[in-house]
C-alpha positions as a Markdown table, in Angstrom:
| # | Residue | x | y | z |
|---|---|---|---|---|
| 1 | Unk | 11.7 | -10.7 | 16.3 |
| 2 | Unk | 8.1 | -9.4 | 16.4 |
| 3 | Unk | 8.0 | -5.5 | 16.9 |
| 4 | Unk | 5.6 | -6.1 | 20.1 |
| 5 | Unk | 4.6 | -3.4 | 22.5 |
| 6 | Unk | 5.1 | -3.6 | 26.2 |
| 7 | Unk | 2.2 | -5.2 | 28.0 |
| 8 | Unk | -0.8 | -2.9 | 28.6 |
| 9 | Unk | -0.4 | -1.3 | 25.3 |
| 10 | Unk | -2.2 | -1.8 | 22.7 |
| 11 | Unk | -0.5 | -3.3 | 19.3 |
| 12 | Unk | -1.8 | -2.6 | 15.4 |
| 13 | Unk | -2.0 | -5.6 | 13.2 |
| 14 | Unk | -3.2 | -5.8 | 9.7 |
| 15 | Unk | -4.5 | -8.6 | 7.3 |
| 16 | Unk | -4.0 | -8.1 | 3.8 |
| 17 | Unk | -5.5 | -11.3 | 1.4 |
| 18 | Unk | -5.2 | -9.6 | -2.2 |
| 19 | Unk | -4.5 | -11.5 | -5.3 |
| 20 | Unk | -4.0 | -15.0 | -3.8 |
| 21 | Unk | -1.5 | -13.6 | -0.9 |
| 22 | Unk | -2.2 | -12.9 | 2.5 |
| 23 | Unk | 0.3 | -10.6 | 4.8 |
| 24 | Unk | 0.3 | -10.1 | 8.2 |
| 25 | Unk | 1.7 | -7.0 | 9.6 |
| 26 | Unk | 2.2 | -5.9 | 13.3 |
| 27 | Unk | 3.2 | -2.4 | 14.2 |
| 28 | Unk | 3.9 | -1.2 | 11.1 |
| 29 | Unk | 6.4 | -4.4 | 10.1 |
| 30 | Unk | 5.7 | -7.1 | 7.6 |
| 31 | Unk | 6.2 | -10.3 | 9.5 |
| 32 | Unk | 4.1 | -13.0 | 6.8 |
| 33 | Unk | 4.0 | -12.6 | 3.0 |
| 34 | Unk | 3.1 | -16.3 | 1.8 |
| 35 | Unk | 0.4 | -17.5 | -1.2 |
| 36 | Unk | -2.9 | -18.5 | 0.1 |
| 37 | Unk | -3.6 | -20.5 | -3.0 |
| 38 | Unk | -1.9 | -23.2 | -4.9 |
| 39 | Unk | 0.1 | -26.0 | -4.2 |
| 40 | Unk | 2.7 | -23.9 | -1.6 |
| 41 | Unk | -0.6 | -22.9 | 0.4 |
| 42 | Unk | -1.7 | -26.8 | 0.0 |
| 43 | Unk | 1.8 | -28.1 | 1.4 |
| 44 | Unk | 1.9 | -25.5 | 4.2 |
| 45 | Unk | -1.5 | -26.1 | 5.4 |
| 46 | Unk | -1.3 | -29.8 | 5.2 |
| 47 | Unk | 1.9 | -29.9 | 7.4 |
| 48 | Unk | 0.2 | -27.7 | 9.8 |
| 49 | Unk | -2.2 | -28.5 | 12.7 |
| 50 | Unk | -5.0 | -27.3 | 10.7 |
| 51 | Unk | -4.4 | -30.0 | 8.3 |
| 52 | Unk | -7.7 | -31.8 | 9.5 |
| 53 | Unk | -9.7 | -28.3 | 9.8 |
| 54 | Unk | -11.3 | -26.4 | 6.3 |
| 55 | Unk | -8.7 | -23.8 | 7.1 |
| 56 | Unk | -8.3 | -21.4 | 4.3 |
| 57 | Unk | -9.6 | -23.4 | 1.7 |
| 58 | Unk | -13.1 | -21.2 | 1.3 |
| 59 | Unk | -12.3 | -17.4 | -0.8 |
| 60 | Unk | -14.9 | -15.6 | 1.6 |
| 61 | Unk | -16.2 | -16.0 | 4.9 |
| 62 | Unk | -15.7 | -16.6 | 8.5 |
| 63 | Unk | -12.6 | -15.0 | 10.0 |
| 64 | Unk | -11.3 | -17.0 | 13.1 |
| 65 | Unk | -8.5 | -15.8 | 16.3 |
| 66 | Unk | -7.1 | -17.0 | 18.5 |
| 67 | Unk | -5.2 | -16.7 | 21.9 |
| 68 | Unk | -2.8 | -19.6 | 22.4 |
| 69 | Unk | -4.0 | -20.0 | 26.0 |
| 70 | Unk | -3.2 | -16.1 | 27.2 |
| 71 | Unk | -5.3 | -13.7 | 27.8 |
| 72 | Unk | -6.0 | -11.9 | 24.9 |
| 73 | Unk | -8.1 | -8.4 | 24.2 |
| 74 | Unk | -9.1 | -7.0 | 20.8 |
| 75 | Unk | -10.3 | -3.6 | 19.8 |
| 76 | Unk | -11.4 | -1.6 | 16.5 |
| 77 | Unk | -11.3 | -4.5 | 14.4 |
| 78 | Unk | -12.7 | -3.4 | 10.9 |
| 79 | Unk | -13.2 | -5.7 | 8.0 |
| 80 | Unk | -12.9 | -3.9 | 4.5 |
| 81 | Unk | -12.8 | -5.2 | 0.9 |
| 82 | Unk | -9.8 | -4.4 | -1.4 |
């Protein structure tokens, strides 16, 4: 599972996009290594419920998050290109 930190503490994600691949890490573990370009990206995108939405399809931009209906809090977040 996800290395998440009790409630009230604070957890450290980070977004990589570089070369065509986005991770996602969260406390210091990879949990998402996938393409974000191609055919793969295409398929997974189009079976998701962003299928309908311009998700991921522009190279720069807007970044978007989101809470899934919890309350959420975000700190520090700093944008930086590779």
């Amino acid at each position: 599972g996800a290395p998440l930190r009790p409630a009230g503490s604070w957890n450290q994600g980070r977004i990589v996009v570089h070369e065509g691949r986005v991770q996602h890490w969260l406390n210091g573990q990879k949990l998402v290594d996938v393409p974000c370009r191609g055919l793969e990206w295409e398929r997974m995108v189009g079976a998701s419920k962003f299928r309908d939405w311009p998700f991921g399809k522009a190279g720069r931009g807007h970044l978007a998050l989101q809470d899934h209906g919890d309350e959420v809090a975000y700190r520090s977040l700093r944008i930086r290109r590779l």
